[in-house]
MDAnalysis code that builds the backbone (N, CA, C; Angstrom):
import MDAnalysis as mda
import numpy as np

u = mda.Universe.empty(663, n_residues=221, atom_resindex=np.repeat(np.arange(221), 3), trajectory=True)
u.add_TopologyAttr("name", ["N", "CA", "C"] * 221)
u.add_TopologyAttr("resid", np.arange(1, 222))
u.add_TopologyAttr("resname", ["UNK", "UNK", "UNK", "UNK", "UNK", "UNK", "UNK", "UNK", "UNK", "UNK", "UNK", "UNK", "UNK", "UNK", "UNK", "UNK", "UNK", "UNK", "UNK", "UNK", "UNK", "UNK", "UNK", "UNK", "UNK", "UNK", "UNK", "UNK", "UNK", "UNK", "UNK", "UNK", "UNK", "UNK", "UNK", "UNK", "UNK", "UNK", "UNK", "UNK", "UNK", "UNK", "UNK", "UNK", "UNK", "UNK", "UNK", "UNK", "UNK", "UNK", "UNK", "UNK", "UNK", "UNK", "UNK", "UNK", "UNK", "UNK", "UNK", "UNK", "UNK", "UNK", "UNK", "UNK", "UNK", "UNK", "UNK", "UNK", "UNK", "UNK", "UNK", "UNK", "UNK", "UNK", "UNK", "UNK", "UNK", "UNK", "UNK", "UNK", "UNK", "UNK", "UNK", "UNK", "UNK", "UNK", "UNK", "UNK", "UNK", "UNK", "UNK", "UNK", "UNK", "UNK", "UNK", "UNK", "UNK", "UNK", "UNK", "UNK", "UNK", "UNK", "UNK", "UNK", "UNK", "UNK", "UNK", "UNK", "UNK", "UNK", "UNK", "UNK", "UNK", "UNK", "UNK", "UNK", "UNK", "UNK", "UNK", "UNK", "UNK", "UNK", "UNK", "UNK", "UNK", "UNK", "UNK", "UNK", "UNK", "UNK", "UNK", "UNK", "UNK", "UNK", "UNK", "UNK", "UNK", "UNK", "UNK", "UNK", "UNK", "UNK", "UNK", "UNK", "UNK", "UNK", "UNK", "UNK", "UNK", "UNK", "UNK", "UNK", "UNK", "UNK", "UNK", "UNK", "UNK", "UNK", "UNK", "UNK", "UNK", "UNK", "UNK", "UNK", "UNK", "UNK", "UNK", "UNK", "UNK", "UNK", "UNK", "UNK", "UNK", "UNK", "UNK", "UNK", "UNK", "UNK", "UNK", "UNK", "UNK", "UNK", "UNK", "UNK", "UNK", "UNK", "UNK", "UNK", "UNK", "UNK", "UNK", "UNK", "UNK", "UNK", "UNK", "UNK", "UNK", "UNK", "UNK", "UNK", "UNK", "UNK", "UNK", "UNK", "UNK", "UNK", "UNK", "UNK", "UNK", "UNK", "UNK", "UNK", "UNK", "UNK", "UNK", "UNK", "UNK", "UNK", "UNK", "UNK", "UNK"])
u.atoms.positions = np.array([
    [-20.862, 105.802, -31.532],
    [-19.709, 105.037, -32.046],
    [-19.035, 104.268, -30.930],
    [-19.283, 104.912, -29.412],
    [-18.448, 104.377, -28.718],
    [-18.666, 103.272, -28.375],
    [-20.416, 103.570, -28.101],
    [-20.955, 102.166, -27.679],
    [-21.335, 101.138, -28.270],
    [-20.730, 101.134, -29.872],
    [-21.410, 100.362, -30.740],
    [-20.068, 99.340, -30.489],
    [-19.143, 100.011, -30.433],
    [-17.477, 99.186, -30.186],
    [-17.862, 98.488, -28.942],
    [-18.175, 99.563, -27.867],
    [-18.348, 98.512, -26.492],
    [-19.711, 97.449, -26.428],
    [-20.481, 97.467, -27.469],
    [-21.123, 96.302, -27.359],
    [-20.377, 95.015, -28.699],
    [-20.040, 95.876, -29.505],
    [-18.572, 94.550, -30.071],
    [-18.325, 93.835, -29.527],
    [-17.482, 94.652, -28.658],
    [-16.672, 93.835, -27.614],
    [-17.381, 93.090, -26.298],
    [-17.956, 93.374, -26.221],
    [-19.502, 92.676, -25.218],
    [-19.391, 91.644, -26.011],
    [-19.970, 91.459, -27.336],
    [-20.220, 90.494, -27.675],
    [-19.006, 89.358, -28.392],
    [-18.012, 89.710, -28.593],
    [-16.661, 89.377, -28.862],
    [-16.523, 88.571, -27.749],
    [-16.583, 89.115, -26.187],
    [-16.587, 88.650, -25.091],
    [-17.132, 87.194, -24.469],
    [-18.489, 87.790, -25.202],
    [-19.449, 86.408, -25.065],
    [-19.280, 85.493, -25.751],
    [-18.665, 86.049, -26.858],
    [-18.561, 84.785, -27.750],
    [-17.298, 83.225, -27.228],
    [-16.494, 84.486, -27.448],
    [-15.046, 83.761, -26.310],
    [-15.598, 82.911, -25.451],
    [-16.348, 83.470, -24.838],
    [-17.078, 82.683, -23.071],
    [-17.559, 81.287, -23.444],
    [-18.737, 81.667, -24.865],
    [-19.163, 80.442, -25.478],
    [-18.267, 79.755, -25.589],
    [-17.463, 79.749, -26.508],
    [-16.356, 78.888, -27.314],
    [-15.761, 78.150, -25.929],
    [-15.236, 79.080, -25.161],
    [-14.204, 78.373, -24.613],
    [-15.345, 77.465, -23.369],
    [-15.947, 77.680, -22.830],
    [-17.271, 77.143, -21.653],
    [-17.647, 75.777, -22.817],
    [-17.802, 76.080, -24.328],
    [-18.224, 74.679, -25.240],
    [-17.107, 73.481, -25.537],
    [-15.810, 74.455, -25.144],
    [-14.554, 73.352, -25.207],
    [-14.425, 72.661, -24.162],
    [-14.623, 73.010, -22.713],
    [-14.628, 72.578, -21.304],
    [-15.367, 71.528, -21.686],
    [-16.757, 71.978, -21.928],
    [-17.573, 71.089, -21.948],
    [-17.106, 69.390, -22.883],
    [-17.044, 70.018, -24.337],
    [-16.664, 68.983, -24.711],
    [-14.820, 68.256, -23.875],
    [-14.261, 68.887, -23.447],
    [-12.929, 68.219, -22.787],
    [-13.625, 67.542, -21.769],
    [-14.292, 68.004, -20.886],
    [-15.078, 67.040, -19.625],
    [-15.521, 65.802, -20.096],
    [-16.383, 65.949, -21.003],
    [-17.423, 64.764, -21.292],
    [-16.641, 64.056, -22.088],
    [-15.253, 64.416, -23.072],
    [-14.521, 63.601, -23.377],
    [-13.652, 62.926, -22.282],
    [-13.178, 63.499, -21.034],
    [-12.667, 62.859, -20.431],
    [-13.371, 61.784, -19.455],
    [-14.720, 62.315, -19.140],
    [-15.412, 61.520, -18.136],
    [-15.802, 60.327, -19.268],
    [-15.830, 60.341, -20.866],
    [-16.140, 59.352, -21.112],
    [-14.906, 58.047, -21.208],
    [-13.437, 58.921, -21.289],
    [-12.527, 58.296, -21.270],
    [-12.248, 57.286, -19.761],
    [-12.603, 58.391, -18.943],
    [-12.266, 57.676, -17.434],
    [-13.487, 56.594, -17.198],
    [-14.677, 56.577, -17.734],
    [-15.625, 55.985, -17.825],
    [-14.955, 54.618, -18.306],
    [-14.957, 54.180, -19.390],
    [-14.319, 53.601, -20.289],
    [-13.259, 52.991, -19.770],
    [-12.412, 53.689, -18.999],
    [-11.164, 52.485, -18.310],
    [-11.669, 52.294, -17.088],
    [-12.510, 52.687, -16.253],
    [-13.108, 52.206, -15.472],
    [-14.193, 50.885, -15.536],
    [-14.556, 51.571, -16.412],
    [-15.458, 49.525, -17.462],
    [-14.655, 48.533, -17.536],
    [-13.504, 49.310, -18.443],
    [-12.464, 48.119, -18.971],
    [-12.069, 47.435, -17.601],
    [-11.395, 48.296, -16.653],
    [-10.251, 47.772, -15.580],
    [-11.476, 46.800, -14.756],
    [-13.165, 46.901, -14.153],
    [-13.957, 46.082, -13.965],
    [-13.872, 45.266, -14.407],
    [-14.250, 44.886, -15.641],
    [-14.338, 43.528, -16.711],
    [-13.264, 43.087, -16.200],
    [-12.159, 43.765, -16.318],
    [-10.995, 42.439, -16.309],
    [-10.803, 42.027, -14.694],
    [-11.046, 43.140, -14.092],
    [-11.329, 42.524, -12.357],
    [-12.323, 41.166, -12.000],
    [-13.353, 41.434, -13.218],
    [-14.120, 40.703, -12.748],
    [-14.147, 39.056, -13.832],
    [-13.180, 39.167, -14.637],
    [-12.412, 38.447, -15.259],
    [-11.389, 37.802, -15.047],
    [-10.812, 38.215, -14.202],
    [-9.672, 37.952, -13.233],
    [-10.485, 36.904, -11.764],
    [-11.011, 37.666, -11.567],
    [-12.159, 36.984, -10.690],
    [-13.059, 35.800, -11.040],
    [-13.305, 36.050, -12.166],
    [-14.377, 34.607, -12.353],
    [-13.047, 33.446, -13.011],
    [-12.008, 33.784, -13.286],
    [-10.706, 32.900, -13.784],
    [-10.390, 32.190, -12.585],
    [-10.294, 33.060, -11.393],
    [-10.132, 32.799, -10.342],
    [-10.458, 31.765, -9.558],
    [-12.372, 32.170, -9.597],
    [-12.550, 30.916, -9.124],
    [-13.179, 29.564, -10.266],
    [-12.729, 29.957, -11.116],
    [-13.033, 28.537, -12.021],
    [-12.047, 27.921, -11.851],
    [-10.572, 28.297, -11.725],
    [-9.216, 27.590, -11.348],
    [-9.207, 26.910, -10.467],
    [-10.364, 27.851, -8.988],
    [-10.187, 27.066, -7.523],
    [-11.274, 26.157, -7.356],
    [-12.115, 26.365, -8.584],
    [-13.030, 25.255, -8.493],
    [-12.369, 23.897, -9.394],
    [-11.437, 23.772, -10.396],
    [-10.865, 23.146, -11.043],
    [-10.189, 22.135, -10.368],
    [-9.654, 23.099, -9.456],
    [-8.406, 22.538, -8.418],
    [-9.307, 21.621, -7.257],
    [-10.713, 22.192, -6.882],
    [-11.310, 21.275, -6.318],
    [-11.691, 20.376, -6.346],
    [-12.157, 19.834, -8.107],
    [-12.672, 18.935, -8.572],
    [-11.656, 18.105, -8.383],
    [-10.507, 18.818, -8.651],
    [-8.943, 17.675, -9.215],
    [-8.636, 16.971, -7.644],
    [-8.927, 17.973, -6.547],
    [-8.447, 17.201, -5.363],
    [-9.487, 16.364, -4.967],
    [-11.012, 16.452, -5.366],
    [-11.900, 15.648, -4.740],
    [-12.069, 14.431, -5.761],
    [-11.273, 14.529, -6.995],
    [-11.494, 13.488, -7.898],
    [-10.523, 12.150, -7.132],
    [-9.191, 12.753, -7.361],
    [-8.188, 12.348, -6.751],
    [-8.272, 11.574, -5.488],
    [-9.281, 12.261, -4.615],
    [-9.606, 11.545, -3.215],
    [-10.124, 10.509, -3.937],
    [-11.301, 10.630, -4.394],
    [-12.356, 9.642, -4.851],
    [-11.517, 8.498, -5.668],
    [-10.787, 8.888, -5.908],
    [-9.718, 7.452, -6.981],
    [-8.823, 6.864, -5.641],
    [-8.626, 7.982, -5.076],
    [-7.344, 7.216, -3.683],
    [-8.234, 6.249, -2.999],
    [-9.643, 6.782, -2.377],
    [-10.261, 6.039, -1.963],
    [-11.370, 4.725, -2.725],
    [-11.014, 4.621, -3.985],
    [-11.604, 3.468, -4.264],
    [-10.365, 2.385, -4.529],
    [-8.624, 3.215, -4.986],
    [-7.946, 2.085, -4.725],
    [-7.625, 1.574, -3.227],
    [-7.675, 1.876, -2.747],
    [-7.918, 1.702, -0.861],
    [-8.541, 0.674, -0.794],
    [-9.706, 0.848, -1.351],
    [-11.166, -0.291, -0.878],
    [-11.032, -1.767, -1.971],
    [-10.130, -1.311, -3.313],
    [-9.921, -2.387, -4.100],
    [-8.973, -3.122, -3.578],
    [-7.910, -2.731, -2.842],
    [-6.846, -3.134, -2.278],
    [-7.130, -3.668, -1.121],
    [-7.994, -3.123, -0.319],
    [-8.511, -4.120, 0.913],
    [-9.243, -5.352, 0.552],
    [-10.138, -5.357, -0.343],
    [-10.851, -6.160, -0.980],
    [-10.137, -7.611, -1.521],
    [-8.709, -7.005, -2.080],
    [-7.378, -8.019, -2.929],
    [-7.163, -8.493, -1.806],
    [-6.527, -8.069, -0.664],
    [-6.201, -8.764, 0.610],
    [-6.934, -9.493, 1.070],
    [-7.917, -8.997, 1.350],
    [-9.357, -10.206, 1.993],
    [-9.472, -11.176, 1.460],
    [-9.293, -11.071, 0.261],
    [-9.335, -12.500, -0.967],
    [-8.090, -13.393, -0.713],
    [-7.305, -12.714, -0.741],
    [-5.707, -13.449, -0.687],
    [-5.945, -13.831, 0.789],
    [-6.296, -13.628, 1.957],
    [-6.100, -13.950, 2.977],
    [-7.233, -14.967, 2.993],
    [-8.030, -14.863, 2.647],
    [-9.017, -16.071, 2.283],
    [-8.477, -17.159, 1.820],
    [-7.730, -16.735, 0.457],
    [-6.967, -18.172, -0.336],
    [-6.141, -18.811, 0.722],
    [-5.350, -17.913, 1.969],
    [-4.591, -18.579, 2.956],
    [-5.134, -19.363, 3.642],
    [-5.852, -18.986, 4.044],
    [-6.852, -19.595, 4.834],
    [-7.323, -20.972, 4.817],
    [-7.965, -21.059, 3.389],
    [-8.750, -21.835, 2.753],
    [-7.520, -22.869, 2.588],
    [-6.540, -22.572, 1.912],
    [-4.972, -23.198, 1.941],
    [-4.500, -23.933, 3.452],
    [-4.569, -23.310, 4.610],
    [-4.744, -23.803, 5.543],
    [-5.437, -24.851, 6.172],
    [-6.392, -24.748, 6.059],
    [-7.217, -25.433, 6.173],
    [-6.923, -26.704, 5.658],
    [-6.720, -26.986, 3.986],
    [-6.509, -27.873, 3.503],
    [-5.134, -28.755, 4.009],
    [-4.139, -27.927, 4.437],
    [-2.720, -28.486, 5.351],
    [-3.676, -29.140, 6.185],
    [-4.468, -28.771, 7.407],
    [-4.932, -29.154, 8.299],
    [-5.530, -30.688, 7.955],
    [-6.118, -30.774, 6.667],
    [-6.358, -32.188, 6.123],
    [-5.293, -33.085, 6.001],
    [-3.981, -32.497, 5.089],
    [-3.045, -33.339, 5.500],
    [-2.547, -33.869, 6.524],
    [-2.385, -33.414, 7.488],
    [-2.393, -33.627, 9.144],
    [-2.962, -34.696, 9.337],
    [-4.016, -34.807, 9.563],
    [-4.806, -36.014, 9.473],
    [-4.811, -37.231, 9.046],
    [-4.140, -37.083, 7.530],
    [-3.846, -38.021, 6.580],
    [-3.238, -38.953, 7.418],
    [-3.419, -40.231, 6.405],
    [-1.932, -41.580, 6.735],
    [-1.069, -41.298, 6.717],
    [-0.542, -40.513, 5.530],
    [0.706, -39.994, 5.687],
    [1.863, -39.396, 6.284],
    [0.728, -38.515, 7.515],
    [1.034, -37.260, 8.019],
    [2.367, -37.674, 9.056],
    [2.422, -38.902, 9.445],
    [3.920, -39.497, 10.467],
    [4.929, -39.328, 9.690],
    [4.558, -40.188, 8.191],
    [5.818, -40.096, 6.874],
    [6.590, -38.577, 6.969],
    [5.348, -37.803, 6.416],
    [5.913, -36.457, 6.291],
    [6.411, -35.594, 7.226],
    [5.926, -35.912, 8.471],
    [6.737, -35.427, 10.024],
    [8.250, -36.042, 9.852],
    [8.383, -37.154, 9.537],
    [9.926, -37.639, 9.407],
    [10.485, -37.109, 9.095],
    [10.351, -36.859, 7.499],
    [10.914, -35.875, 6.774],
    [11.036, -34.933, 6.222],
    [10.269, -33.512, 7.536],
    [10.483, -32.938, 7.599],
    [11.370, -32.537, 9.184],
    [11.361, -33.423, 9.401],
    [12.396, -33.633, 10.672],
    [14.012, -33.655, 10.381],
    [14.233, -34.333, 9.445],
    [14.934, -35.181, 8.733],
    [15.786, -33.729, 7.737],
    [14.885, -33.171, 7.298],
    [15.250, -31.893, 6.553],
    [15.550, -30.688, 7.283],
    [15.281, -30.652, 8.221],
    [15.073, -29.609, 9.138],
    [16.737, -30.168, 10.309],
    [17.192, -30.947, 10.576],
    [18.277, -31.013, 11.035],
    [19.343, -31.266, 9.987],
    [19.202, -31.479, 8.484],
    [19.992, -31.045, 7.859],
    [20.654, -29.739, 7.382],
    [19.527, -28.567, 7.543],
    [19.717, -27.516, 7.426],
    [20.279, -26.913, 8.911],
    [19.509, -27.385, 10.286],
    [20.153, -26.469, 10.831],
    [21.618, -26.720, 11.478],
    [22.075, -27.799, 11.089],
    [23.371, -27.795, 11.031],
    [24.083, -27.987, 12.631],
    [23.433, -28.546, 13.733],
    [23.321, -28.237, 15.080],
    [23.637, -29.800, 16.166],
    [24.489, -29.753, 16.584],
    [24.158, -31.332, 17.663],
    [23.401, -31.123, 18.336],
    [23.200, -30.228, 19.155],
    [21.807, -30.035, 20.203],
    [20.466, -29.886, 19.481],
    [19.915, -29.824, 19.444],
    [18.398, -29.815, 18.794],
    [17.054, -29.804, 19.811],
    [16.452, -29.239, 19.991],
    [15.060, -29.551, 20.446],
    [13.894, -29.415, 19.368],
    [12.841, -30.137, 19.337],
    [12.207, -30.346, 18.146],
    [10.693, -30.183, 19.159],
    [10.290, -29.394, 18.419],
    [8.549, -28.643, 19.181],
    [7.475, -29.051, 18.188],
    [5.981, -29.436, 18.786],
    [5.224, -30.081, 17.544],
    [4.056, -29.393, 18.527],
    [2.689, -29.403, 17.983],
    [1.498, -29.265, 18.329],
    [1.552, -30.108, 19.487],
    [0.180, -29.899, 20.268],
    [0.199, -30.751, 21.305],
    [-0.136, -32.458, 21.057],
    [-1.138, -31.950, 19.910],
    [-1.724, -33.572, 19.308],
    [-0.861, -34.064, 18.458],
    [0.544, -33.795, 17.790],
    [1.283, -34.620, 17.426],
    [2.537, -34.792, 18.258],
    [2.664, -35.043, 19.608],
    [3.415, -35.311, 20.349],
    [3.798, -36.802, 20.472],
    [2.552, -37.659, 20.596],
    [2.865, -38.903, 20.560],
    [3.129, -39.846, 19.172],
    [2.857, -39.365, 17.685],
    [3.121, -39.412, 16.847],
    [4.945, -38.820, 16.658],
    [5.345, -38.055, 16.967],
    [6.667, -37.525, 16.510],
    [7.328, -38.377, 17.742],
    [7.005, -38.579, 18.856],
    [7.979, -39.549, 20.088],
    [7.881, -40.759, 19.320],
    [7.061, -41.634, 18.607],
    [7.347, -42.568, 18.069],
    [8.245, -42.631, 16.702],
    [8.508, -41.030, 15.725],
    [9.229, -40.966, 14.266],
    [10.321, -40.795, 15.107],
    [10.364, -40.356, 15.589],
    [11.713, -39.400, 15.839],
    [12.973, -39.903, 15.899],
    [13.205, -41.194, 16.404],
    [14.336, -42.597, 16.440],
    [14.594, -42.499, 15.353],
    [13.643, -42.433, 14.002],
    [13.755, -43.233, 12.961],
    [14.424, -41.989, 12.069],
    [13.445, -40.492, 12.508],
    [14.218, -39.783, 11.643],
    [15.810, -39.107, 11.751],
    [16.350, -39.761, 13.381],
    [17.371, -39.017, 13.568],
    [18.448, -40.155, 12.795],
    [17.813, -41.051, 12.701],
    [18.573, -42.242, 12.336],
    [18.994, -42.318, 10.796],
    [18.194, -41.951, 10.222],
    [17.661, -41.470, 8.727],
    [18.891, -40.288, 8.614],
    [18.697, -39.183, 9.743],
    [19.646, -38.373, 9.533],
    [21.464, -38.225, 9.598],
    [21.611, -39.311, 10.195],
    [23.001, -39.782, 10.707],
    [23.204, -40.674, 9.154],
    [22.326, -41.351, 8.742],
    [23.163, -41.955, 7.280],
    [23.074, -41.211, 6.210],
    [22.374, -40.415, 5.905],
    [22.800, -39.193, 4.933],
    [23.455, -38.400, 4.849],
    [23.970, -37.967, 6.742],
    [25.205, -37.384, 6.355],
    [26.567, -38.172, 6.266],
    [26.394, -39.460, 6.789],
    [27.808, -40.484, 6.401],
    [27.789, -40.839, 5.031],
    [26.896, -40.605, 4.452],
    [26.872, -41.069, 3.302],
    [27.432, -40.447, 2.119],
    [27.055, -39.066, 2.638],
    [27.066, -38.038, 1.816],
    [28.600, -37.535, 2.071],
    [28.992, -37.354, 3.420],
    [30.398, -36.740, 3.854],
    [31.450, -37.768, 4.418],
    [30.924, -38.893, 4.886],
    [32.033, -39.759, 5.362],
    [31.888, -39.689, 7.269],
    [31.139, -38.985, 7.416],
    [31.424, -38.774, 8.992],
    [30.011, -39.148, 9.548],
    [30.033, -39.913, 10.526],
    [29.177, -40.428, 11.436],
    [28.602, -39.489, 12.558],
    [27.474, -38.996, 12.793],
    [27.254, -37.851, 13.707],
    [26.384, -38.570, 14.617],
    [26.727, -38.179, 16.169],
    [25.680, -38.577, 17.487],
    [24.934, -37.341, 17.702],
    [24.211, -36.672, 17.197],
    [23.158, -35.575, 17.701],
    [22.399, -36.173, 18.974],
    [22.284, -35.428, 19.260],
    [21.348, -35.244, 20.554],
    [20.233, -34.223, 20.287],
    [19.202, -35.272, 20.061],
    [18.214, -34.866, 19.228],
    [16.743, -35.110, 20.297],
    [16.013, -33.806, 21.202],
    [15.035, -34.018, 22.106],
    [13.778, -33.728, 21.581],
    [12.648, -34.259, 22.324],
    [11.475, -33.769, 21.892],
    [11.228, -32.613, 23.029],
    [10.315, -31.478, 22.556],
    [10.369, -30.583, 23.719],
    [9.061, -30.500, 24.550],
    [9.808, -30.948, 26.231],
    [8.735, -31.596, 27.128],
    [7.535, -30.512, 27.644],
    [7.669, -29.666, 27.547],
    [7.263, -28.178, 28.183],
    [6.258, -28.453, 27.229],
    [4.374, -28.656, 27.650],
    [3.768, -28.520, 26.755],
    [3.337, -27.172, 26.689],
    [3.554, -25.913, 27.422],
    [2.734, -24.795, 27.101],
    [3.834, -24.130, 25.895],
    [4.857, -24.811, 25.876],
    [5.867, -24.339, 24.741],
    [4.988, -25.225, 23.147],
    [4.550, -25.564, 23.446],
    [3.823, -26.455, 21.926],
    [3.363, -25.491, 21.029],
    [3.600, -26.088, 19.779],
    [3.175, -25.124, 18.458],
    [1.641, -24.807, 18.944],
    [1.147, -23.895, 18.373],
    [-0.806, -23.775, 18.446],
    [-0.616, -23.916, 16.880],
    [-2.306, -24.402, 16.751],
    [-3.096, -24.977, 16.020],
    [-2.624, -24.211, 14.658],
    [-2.972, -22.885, 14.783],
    [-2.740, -22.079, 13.554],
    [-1.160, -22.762, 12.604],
    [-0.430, -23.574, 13.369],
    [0.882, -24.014, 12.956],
    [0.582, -25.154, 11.230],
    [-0.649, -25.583, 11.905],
    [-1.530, -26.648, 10.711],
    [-0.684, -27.719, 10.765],
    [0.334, -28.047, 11.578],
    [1.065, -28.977, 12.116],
    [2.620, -29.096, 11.688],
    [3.459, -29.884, 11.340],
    [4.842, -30.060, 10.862],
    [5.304, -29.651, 12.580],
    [6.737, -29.203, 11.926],
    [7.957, -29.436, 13.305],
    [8.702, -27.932, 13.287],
    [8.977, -27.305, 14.343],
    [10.160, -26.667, 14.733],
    [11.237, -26.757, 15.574],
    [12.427, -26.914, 14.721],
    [13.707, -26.787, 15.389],
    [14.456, -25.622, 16.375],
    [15.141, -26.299, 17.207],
    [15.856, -24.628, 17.815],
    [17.184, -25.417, 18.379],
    [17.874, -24.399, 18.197],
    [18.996, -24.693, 18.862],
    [19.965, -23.762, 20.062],
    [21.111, -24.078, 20.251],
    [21.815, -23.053, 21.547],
    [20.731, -22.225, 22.181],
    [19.421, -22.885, 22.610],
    [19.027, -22.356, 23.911],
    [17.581, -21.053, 22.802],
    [17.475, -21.896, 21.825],
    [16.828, -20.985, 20.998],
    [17.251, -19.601, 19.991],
    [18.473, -19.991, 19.868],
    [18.716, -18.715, 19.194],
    [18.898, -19.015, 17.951],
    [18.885, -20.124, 17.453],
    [18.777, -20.265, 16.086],
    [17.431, -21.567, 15.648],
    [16.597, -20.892, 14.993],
    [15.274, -21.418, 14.781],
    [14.732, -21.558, 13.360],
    [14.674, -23.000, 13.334],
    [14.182, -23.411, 11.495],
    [12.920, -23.542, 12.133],
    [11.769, -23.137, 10.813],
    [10.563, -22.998, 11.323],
    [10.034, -23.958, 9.945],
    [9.523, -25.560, 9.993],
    [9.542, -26.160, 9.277],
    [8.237, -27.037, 9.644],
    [7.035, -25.672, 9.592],
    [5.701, -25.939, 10.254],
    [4.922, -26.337, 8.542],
    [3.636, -26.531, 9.005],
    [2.912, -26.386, 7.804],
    [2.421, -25.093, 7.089],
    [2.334, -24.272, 8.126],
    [1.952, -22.934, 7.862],
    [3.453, -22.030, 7.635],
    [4.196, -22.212, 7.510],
    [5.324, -21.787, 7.129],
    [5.856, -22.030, 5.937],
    [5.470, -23.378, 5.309],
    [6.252, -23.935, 4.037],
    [4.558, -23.287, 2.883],
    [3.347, -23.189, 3.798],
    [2.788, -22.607, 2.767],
    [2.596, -21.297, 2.828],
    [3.214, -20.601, 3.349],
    [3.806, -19.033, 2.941],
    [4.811, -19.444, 2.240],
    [6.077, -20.184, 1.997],
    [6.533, -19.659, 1.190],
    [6.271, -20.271, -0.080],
    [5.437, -21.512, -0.101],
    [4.980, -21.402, -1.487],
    [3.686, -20.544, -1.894],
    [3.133, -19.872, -1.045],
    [2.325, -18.770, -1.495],
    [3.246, -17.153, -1.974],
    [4.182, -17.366, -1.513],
    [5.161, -15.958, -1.696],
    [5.965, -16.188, -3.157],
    [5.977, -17.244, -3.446],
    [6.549, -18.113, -4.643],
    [5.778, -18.066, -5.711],
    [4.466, -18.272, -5.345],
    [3.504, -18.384, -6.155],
    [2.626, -17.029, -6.570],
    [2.710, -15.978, -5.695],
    [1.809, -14.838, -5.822],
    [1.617, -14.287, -6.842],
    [2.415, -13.784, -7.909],
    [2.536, -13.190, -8.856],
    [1.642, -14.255, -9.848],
    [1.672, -15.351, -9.939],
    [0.941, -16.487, -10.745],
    [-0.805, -15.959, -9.926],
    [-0.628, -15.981, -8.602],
    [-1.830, -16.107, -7.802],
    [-2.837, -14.443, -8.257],
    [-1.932, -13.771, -8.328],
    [-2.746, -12.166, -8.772],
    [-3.013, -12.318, -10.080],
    [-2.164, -12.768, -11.014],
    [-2.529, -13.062, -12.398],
    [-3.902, -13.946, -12.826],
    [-3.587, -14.441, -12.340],
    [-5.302, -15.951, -12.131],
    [-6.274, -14.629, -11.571],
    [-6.118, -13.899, -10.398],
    [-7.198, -13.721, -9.635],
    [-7.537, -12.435, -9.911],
    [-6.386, -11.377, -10.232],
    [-6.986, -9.824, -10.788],
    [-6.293, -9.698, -12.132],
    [-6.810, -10.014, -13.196],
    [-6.102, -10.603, -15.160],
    [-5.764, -8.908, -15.088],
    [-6.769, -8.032, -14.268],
    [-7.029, -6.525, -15.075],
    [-4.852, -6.050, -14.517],
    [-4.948, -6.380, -13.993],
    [-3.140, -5.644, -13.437],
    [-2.368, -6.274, -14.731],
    [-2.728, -7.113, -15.256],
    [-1.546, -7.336, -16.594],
    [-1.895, -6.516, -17.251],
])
């Protein structure tokens, strides 16, 4: 009897052992599958996080190398606009340089002589020309200061004696690039009308530009 109880309980024992050694078991493998499982999850999103990552910094690369690539083709369109426009100057130049030449070109030295001491408003005057229109302007020059003394009596009532020189210093002479016309100066040079050829066509090219880009690049309207 005794030992039939103490193997009962032997086996009561074992049983317990089972049960509880089959609960471990299943608690382990439930937990290692749990920790498993957020260990997957928290990867994925690491590595989700990661490939976001660099698709952003590749995004951002495209955007800065696009960006270059647009900076640097308006760069090269814009150098390109200039070259052209400085061409049209040029070419514009050039064509002054024909006028020069012209019959005319004494007429229009007059009066721009003539205009040029009306504006600068000055009794002293020295008047500077290219080297090759030196003997051309020593022969206007009587005529245009003369020209200039009755327009302003005419205009104001008062008779003016200017003292009106040609300037003898030839290394002081306009250069060529001037495309010819006249510059004034006065008190020792400190006040200077610049009433060249290449001067009056800047400012009708500065006058004109907006007409001149319209004609020449339609795509900016």
């Amino acid at each position: 009897m005794a030992t039939e109880q103490i193997r009962q309980m032997v086996n009561f024992i074992l049983q317990e052992a089972h049960e509880k050694a089959n609960e471990i078991r299943v608690k382990t493998e439930h937990d290692f599958n749990l920790e498993k499982q957020t260990l997957v999850h928290e990867a994925k999103l690491a590595i989700q996080d990661e490939f976001a990552k660099k698709e952003k910094d590749r995004d951002i690369q495209e955007r800065i190398a696009r960006s270059a690539e647009i900076g640097e083709c308006r760069v090269k369109k814009m150098k390109i606009r200039d070259e052209l426009l400085q061409t049209l100057i040029s070419e514009a130049g050039a064509k002054c340089g024909m006028v020069a030449r012209g019959q005319n070109y004494p007429h229009l030295l007059q009066k721009l002589i003539v205009q040029g001491l009306i504006k600068i408003e000055e009794n002293d005057i020295t008047v500077f020309c290219r080297k090759e229109d030196v003997s051309v302007i020593s022969q206007i020059l009587p005529a245009a200061i003369a020209e200039y003394i009755d327009i302003i009596e005419r205009e104001s009532g008062v008779k003016l004696t200017p003292n009106v020189k040609l300037n003898a210093d030839r290394n002081k002479d306009l250069p060529e690039s001037s495309y010819g016309g006249v510059m004034l100066t006065a008190i020792n040079g400190k006040i200077v009308l610049d009433n060249t050829m290449a001067s009056r066509l800047m400012l009708v090219y500065e006058e004109l530009l907006p007409a001149i880009r319209a004609i020449l690049f339609p795509e900016e309207e």
